[in-house]
C-alpha positions in Angstrom: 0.0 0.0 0.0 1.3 3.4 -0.6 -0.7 6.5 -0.1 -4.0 4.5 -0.1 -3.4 2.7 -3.2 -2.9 -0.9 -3.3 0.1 -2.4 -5.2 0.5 -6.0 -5.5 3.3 -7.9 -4.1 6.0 -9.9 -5.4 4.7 -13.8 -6.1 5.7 -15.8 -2.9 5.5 -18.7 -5.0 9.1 -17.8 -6.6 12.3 -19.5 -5.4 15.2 -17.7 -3.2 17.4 -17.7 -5.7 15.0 -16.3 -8.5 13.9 -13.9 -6.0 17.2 -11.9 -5.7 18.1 -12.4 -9.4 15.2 -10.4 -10.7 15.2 -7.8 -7.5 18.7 -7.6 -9.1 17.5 -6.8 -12.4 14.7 -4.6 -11.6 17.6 -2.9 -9.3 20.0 -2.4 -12.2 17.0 -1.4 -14.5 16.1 1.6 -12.2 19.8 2.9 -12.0 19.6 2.7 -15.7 16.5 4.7 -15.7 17.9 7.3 -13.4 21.6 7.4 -15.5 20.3 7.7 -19.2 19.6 11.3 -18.1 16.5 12.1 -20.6 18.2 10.0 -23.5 15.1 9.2 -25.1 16.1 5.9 -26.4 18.1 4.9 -23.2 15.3 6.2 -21.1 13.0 3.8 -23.3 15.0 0.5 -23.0 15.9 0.7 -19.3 11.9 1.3 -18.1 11.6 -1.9 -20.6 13.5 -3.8 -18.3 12.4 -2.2 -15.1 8.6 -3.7 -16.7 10.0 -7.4 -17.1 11.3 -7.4 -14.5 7.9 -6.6 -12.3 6.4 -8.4 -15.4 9.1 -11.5 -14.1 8.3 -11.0 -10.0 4.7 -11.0 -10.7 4.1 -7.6 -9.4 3.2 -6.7 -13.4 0.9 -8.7 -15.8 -0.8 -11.9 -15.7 -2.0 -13.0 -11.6 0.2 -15.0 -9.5 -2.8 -16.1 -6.9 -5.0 -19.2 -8.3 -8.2 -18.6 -6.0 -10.4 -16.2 -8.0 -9.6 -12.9 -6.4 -9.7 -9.7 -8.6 -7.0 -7.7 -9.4 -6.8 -4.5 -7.5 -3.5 -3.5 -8.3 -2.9 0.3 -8.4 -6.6 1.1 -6.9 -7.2 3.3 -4.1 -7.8 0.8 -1.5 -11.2 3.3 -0.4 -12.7 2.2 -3.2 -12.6 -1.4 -3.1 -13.9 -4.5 -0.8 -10.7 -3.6 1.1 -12.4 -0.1 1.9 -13.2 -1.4 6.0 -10.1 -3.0 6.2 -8.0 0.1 5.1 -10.2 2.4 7.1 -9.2 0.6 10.1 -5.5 1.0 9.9 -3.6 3.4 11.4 -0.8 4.8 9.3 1.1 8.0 9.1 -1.0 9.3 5.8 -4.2 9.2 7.3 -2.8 11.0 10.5 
């Protein structure tokens, strides 16, 4: 969750080793991101790579989870059957 949105999590279903390869990668990709310094075509390939890799972590794309659920990735968490559940927490943003 930040600021009220829901993001999803990285699949728990992925191996150790998998894990810290692609939290490598996306790692790297956001550096590169940050480095090409508005080179359009740089810029370009790097946030490609920053995508697979979520895309690769299951934080991106197709769902990890095989019991039904809906997506709510990137939703305000207000506006969805997690609305009670948010409203009950108690975090610096709603302070």
């Amino acid at each position: 969750m930040v600021r009220g949105r829901l993001w999803r999590k990285s699949n728990p279903g992925l191996g150790d080793d998998e894990r810290e390869r692609l939290v490598k990668e996306l790692m790297s990709a956001r550096r590169a991101v940050r480095d090409a310094k508005g080179e359009s075509f740089a810029t370009s390939e790097a946030r490609k790579r920053v995508d697979a890799a979520k895309v690769a972590l299951g934080e991106r794309g197709a769902v990890w989870w095989s019991d039904g659920s809906p997506n709510y990735n990137r939703h305000m968490a207000k506006n969805t059957p997690y609305a009670d559940w948010f409203a009950s927490l108690k975090t610096p943003e709603k302070t």
